[in-house]
C-alpha positions as CSV (number, residue, x, y, z in Angstrom):
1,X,-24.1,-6.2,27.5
2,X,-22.6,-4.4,25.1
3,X,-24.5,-2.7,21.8
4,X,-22.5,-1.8,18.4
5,X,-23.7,0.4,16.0
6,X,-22.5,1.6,12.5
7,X,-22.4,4.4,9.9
8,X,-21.0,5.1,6.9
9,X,-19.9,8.3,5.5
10,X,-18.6,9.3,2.2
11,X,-15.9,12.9,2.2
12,X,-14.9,14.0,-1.4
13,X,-11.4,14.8,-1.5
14,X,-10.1,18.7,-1.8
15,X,-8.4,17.1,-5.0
16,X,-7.8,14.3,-7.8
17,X,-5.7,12.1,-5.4
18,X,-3.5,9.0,-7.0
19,X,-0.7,6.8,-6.1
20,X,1.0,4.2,-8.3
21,X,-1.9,1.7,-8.4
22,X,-4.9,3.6,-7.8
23,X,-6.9,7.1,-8.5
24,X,-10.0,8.4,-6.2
25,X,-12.2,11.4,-5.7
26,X,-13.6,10.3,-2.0
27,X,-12.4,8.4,1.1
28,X,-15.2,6.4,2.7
29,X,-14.9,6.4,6.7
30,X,-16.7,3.4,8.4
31,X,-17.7,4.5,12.1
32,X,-18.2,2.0,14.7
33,X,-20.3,3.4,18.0
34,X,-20.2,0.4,21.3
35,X,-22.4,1.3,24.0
36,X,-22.4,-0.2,27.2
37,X,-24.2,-0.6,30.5
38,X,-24.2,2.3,32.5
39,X,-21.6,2.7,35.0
40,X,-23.0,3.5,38.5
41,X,-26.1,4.3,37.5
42,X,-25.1,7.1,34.9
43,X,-25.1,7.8,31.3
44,X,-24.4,5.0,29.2
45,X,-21.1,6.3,27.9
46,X,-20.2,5.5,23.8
47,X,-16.6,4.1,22.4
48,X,-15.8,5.4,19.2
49,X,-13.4,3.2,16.6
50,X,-13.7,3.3,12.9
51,X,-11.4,2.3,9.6
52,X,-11.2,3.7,6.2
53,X,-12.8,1.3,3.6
54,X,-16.0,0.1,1.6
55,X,-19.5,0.8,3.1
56,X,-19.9,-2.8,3.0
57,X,-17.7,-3.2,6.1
58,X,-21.1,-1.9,8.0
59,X,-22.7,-4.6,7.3
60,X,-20.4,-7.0,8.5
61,X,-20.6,-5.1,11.6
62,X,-24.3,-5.5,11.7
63,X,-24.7,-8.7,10.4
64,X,-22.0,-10.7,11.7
65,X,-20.3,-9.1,14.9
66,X,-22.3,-7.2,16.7
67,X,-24.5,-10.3,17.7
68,X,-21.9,-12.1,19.0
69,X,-20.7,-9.5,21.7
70,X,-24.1,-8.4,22.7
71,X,-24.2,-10.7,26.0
72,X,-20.6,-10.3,26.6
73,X,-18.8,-7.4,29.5
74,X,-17.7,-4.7,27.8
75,X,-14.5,-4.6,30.1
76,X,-13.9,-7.5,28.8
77,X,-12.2,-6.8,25.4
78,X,-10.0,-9.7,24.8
79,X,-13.4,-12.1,25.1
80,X,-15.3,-9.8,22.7
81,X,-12.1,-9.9,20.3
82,X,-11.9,-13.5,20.2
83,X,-15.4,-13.9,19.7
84,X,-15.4,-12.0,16.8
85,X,-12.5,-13.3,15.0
86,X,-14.2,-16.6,15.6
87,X,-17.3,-15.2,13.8
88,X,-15.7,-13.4,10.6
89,X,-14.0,-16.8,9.8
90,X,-15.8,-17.9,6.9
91,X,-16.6,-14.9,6.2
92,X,-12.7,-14.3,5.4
93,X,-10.7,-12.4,7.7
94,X,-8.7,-10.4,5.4
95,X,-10.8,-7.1,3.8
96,X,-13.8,-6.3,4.6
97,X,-13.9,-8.4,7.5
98,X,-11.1,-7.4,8.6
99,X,-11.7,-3.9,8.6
100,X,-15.0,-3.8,10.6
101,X,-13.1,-6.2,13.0
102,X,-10.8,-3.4,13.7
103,X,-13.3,-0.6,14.0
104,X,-15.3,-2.5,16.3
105,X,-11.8,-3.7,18.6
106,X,-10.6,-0.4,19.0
107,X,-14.6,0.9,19.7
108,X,-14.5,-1.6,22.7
109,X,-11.2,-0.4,23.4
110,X,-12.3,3.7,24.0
111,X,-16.0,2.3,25.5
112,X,-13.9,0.7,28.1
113,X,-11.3,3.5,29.0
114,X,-14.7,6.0,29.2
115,X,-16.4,3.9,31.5
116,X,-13.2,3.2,34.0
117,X,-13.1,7.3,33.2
118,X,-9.5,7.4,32.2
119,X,-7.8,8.3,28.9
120,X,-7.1,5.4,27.0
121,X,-3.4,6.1,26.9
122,X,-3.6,5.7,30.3
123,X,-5.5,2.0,30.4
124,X,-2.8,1.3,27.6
125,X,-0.4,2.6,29.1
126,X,2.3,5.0,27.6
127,X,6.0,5.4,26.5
128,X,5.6,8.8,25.1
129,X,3.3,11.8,25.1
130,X,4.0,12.6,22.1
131,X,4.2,10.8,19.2
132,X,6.3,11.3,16.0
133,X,4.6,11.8,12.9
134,X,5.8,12.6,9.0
135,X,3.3,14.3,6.9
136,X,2.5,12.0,3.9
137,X,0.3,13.3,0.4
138,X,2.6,14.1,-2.6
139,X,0.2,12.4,-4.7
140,X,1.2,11.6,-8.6
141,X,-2.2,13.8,-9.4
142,X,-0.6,17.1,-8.1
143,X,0.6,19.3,-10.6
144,X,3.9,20.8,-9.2
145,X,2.9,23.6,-7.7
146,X,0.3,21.9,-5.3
147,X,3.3,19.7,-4.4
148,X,5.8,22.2,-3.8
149,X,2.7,24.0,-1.8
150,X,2.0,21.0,0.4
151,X,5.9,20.3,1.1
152,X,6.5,23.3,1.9
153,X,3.7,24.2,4.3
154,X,4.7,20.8,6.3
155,X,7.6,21.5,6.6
156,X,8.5,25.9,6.6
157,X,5.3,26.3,8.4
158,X,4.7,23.2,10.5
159,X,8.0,22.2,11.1
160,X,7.7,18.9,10.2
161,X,10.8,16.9,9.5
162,X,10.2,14.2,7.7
163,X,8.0,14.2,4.5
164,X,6.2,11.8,1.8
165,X,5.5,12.0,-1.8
166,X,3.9,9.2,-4.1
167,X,5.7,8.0,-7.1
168,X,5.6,4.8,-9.0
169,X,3.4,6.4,-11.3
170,X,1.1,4.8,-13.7
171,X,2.2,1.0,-12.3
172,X,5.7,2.2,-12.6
173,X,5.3,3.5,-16.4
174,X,6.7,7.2,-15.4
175,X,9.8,7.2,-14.0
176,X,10.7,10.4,-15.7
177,X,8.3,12.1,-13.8
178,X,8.7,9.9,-10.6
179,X,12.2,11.8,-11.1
180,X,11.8,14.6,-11.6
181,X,9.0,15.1,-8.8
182,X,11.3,13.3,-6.0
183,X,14.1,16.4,-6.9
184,X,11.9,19.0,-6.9
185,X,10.5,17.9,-3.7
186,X,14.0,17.7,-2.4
187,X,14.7,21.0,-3.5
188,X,11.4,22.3,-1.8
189,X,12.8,21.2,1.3
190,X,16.1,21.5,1.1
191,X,18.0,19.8,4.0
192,X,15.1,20.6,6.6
193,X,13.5,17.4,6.3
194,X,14.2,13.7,5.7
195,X,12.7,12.9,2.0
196,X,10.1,10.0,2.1
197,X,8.9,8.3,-1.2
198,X,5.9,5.5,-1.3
199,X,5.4,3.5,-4.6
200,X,2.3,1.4,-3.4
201,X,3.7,-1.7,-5.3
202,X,3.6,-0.1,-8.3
203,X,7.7,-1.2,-9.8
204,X,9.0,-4.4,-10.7
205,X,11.5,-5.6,-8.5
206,X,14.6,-4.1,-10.9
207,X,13.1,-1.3,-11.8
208,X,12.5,0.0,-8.1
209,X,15.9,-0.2,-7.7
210,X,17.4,1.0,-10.9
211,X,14.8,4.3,-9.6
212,X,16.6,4.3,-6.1
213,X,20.0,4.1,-8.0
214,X,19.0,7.0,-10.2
215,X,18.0,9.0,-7.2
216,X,20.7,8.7,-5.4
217,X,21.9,12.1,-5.1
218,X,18.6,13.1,-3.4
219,X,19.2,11.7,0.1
220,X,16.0,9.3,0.6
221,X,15.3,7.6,3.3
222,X,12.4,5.5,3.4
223,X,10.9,3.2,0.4
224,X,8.0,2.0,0.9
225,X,6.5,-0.6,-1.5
226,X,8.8,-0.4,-3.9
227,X,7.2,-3.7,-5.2
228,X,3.9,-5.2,-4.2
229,X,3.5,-6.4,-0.3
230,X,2.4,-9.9,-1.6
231,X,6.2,-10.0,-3.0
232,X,8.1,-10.7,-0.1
233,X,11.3,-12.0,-1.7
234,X,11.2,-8.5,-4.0
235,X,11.1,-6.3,-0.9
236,X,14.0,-8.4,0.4
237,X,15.6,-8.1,-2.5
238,X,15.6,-4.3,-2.9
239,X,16.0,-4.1,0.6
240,X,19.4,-5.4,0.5
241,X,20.5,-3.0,-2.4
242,X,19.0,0.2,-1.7
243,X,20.3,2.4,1.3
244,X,16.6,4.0,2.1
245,X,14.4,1.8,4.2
246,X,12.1,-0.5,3.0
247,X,9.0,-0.7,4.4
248,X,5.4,-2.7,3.7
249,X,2.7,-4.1,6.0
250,X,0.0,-1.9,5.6
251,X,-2.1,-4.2,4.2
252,X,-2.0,-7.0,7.1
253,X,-4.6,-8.4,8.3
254,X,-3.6,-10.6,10.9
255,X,-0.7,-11.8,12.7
256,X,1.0,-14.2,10.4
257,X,0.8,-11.8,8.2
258,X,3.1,-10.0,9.8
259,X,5.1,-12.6,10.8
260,X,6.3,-13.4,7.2
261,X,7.0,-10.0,6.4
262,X,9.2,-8.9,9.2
263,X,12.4,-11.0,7.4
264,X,11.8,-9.0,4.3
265,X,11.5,-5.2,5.5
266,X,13.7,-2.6,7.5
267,X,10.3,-1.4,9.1
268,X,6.9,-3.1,9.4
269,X,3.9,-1.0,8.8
270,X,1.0,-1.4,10.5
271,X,-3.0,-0.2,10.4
272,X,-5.0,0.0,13.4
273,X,-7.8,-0.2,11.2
274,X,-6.9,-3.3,9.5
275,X,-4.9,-5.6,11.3
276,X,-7.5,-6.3,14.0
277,X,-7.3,-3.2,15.9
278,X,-5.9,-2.5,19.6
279,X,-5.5,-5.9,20.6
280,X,-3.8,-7.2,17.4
281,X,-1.9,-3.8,16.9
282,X,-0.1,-4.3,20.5
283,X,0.9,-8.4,19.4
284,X,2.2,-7.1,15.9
285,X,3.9,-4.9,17.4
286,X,6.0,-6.8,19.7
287,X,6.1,-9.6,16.5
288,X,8.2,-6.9,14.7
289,X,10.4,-6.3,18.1
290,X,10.8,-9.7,18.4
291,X,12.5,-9.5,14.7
292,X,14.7,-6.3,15.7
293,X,12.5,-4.1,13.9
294,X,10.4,-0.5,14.6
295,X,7.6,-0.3,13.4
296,X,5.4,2.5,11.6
297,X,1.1,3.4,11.8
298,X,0.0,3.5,8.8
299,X,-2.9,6.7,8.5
300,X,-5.7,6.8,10.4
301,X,-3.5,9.2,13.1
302,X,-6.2,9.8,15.6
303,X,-7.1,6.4,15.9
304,X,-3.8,5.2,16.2
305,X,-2.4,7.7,18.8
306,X,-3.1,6.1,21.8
307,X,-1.8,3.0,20.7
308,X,1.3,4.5,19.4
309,X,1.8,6.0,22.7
310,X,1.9,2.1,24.3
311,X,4.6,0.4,21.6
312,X,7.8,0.9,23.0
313,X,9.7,0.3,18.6
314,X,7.2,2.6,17.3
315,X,9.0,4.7,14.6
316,X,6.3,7.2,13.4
317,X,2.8,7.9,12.4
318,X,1.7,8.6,9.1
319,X,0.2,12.0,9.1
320,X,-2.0,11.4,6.4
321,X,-2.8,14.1,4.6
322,X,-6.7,12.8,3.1
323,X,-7.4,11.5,6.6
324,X,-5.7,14.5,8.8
325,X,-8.6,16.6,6.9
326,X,-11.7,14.4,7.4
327,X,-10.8,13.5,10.9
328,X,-10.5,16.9,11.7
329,X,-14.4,17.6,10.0
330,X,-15.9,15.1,11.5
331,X,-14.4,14.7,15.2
332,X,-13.8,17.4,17.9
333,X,-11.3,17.2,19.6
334,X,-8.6,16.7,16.7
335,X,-4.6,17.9,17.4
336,X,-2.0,19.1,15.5
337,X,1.6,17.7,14.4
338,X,3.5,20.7,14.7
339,X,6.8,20.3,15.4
340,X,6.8,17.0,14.1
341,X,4.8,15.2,16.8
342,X,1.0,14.6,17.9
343,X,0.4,14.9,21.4
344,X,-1.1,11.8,22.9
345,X,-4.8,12.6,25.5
346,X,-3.9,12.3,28.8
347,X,-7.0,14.3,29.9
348,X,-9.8,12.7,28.6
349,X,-11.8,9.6,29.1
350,X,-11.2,7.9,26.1
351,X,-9.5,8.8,22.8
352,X,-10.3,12.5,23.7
353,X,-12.7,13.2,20.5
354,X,-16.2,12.9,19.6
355,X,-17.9,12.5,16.9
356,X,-19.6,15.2,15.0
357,X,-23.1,14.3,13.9
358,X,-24.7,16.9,13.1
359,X,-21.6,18.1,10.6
360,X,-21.4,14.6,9.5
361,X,-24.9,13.6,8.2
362,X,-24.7,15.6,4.7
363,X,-21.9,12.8,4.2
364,X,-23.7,9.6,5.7
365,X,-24.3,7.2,3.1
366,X,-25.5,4.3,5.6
């Protein structure tokens, strides 16, 4: 038997926070709670997974999956998986679906580690103990001296070698500024750290790389979206005249969508808490290896650690900066990336954390 309950909770963010494409105030954090039978006659013990998204994706949870793994074993994730896929067909996979798919995967995921009462980097199993992170904000709200700030605390105080800032300003309408905040961000960290840049699809194919042409002096090494994910032959095509990486894929919801990408990138992102969690994390995975490709988690770090731990052409973690802050209000347990990697639980049963509640509730909106 296995029980799934859902919340919803609402953090304001400690600042404006926009990209290329997009401007918020609050992240919304979707928490998925499976409960199983009781092992030996103990407690009933609780398996936490949850995704970054609408509120709505509780209901989908409520409504839609958690009936249809309530007679199933809760050791038996790959049957409770299927079944829910199965159910959030017509529903449409991709979005909201898909996100309460992958809350509710990796949930079954930690319920089962807990109740064999072994971390589940263990019941993955692991290639590293640590994982390799690079610290990711630089958003096109900052003012330049929050930016310089942030950089320079990653990197002089955390040691962190390998750093992100958001440009493609405006859906690519300010690449003055994009400029002129890529050098300074360079020159904030000088030759300590590798130089990361993100437009979230916010350039035209030509103009992303006429950008990476005019910033060619500052040593970058990773582009990610230069154009939009849904234009695969424009990432291919800055991809092949650009000398920093292009990556996408954080917006895939299944496996085919991966599939098509990996001709088209240098890296294939992916999101625990979109792509169908655990179970379709480890097959995209080995899709991109299957390509010749690493591949990157996309935010969410403490849900992804475990998982990162397992895939042998992991490249890094997004240390997110928005989701680094509310994971560490709202879960105990949380670690640091100094030094430029998160260790992975080896202790625990489980993912190592626990949830909060009682700091929580003045955020719970559902």
């Amino acid at each position: 038997m296995i029980r799934l309950e859902v919340a919803a909770y609402r953090i304001p963010t400690d600042a404006a926070e926009a990209d290329g494409t997009l401007a918020w105030s609050s992240t919304t954090l979707v928490l998925v709670r499976a409960r199983g039978e009781p092992v030996d006659g103990g407690t009933s013990p609780v398996g936490l997974g949850w995704t970054y998204g609408p509120a709505a994706t509780a209901g989908v949870v409520t409504d839609l999956l958690a009936p249809v793994v309530a007679d199933l074993d809760p050791d038996d994730v790959p049957a409770a998986w299927q079944a829910m896929c199965a159910r959030v067909r017509n529903a449409g996979r991709p979005g909201v679906a898909g996100l309460a798919l992958s809350a509710a995967d990796c949930a079954l995921w930690d319920l089962k580690a807990r109740r064999l009462g072994v971390p589940l980097a263990r019941l993955l199993g692991t290639v590293r103990r640590q994982v390799p992170v690079y610290a990711s904000g630089g958003f096109t709200s900052y003012d330049a001296e929050r930016q310089h700030r942030q950089l320079a605390g990653w990197v002089r105080e955390q040691g962190i070698p390998r750093v992100k800032i958001k440009i493609g300003e405006s859906r690519g309408a300010a690449e003055a500024r994009d400029l002129a905040r890529m050098a300074a961000a360079r020159a904030t960290i000088g030759d300590a750290a590798e130089l990361f840049v993100d437009a979230n699809g916010g350039y035209r194919r030509k103009q992303a790389i006429r950008v990476m042409q005019a910033a060619a002096g500052l040593d970058v090494r990773w582009f990610e979206e230069p154009v939009s994910s849904d234009d695969l032959e424009g990432l291919g095509l800055v991809r092949d005249r650009v000398s920093a990486d292009v990556a996408a894929g954080e917006y895939g919801y299944d496996l085919a969508y991966v599939h098509r990408m990996v001709r088209y990138v240098d890296c294939q992102q992916i999101d625990v808490t979109r792509c169908g969690g655990i179970s379709e994390f480890l097959r995209a995975a080995a899709v991109a290896e299957a390509a010749g490709l690493d591949v990157s988690a996309h935010c969410a770090p403490h849900q992804h650690l475990a998982v990162a731990a397992a895939v042998p052409n992991l490249r890094h973690l997004e240390w997110f900066h928005d989701h680094v802050r509310i994971e560490g209000l709202l879960f105990a347990g949380t670690v640091s990336a100094t030094g430029g990697s998160a260790p992975v639980n080896l202790t625990e049963p489980g993912i190592g954390l626990a949830f909060r509640d009682t700091d929580a509730e003045r955020f719970r909106i559902r």
